[in-house]
C-alpha positions in Angstrom: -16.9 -13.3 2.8 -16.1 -15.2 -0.5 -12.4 -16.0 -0.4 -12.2 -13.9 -3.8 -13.8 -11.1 -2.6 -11.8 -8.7 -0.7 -13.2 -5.8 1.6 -11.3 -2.4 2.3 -11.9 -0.5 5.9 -10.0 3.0 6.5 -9.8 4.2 9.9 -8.3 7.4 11.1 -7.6 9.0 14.6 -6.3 12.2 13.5 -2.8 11.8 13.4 -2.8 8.8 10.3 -4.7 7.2 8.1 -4.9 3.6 7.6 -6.3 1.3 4.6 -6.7 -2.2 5.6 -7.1 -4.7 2.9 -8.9 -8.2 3.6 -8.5 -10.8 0.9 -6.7 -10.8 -2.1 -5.3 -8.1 -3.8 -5.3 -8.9 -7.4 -6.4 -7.5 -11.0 -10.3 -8.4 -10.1 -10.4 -6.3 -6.8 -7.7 -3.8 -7.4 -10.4 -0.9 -8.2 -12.2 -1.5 -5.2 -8.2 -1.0 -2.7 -7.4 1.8 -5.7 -10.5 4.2 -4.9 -9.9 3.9 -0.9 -6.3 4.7 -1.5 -7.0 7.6 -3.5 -9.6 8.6 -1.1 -6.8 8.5 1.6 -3.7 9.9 -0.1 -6.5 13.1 -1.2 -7.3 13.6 2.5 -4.4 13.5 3.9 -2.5 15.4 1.4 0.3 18.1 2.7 -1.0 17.4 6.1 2.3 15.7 7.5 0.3 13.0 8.5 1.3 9.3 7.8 -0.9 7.1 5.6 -0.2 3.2 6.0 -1.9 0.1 3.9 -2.5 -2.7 6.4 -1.6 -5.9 4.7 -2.6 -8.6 8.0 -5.7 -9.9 6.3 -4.2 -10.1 2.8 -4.3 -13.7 1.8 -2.5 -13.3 -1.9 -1.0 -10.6 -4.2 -0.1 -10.3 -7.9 1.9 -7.9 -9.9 -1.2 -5.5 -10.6 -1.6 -5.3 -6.9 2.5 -4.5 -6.1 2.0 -2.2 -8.7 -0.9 -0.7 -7.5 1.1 0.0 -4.0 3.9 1.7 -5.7 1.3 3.6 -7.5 -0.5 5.2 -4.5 3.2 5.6 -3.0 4.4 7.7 -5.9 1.3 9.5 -5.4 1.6 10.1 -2.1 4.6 11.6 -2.6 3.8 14.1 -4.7 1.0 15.1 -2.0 3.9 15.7 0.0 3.5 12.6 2.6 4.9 9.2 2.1 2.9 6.1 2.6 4.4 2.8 4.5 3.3 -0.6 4.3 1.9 -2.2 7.7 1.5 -6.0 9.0 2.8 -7.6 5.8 2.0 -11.6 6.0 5.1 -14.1 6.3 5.1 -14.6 2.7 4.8 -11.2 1.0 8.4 -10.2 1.3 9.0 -13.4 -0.7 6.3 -12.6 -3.4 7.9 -9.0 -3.6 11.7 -9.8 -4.3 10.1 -12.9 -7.1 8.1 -9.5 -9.1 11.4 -7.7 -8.8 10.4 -5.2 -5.8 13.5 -5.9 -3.9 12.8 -3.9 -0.2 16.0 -3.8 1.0 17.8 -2.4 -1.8 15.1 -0.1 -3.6 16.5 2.5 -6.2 13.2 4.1 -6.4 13.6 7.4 -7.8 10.2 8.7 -5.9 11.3 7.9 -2.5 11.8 11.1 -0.5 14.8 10.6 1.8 15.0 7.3 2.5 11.2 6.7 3.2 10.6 4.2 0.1 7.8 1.6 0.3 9.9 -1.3 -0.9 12.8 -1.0 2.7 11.7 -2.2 5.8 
């Protein structure tokens, strides 16, 4: 695999779903993580199931890929299930808090309770 290039893989065993992203997840392959999250989030809508992103083989982020997480969470959301971020590397809690998504003090106005995709 081309260090650019990333590759998506969904897996589900009935009770969640789960979208694992490999490589970087940035504006040049942020259509290819956007149409297996929307696949996903569709599937698993008002099921009560949980839907997760795996981020252990992410090797960068940028801002159109943070904002493409909040995206699918706020559209989870509206589904009526939430959607939680899984495995995140050493280093994206740093990248997050430098774009301004802060996870431990989120005023997200789409979180429902306290399930928001920016708090641990």
């Amino acid at each position: 695999m081309d260090s650019n290039e990333t590759t998506v893989r969904v897996d589900d065993d009935g009770r969640s779903r789960v979208v694992h992203v490999n490589g970087p997840l940035d504006l040049p392959n942020a259509k290819k993580v956007c149409q297996a999250l929307v696949e996903s989030l569709g599937q698993s809508a008002n099921t009560g199931r949980a839907d997760y992103v795996s981020l252990d083989g992410l090797t960068r982020i940028d801002l159109s890929g943070l904002q493409l997480l909040c995206s699918s969470h706020r559209t989870a959301v509206s589904l009526g299930n939430n959607l939680k971020l899984a495995d995140p590397p050493p280093w994206f809690h740093e990248v997050c808090s430098a774009a301004g998504f802060v996870r431990s003090r989120s005023t997200c106005p789409y979180r429902r309770g306290e399930n928001c995709l920016w708090r641990d």
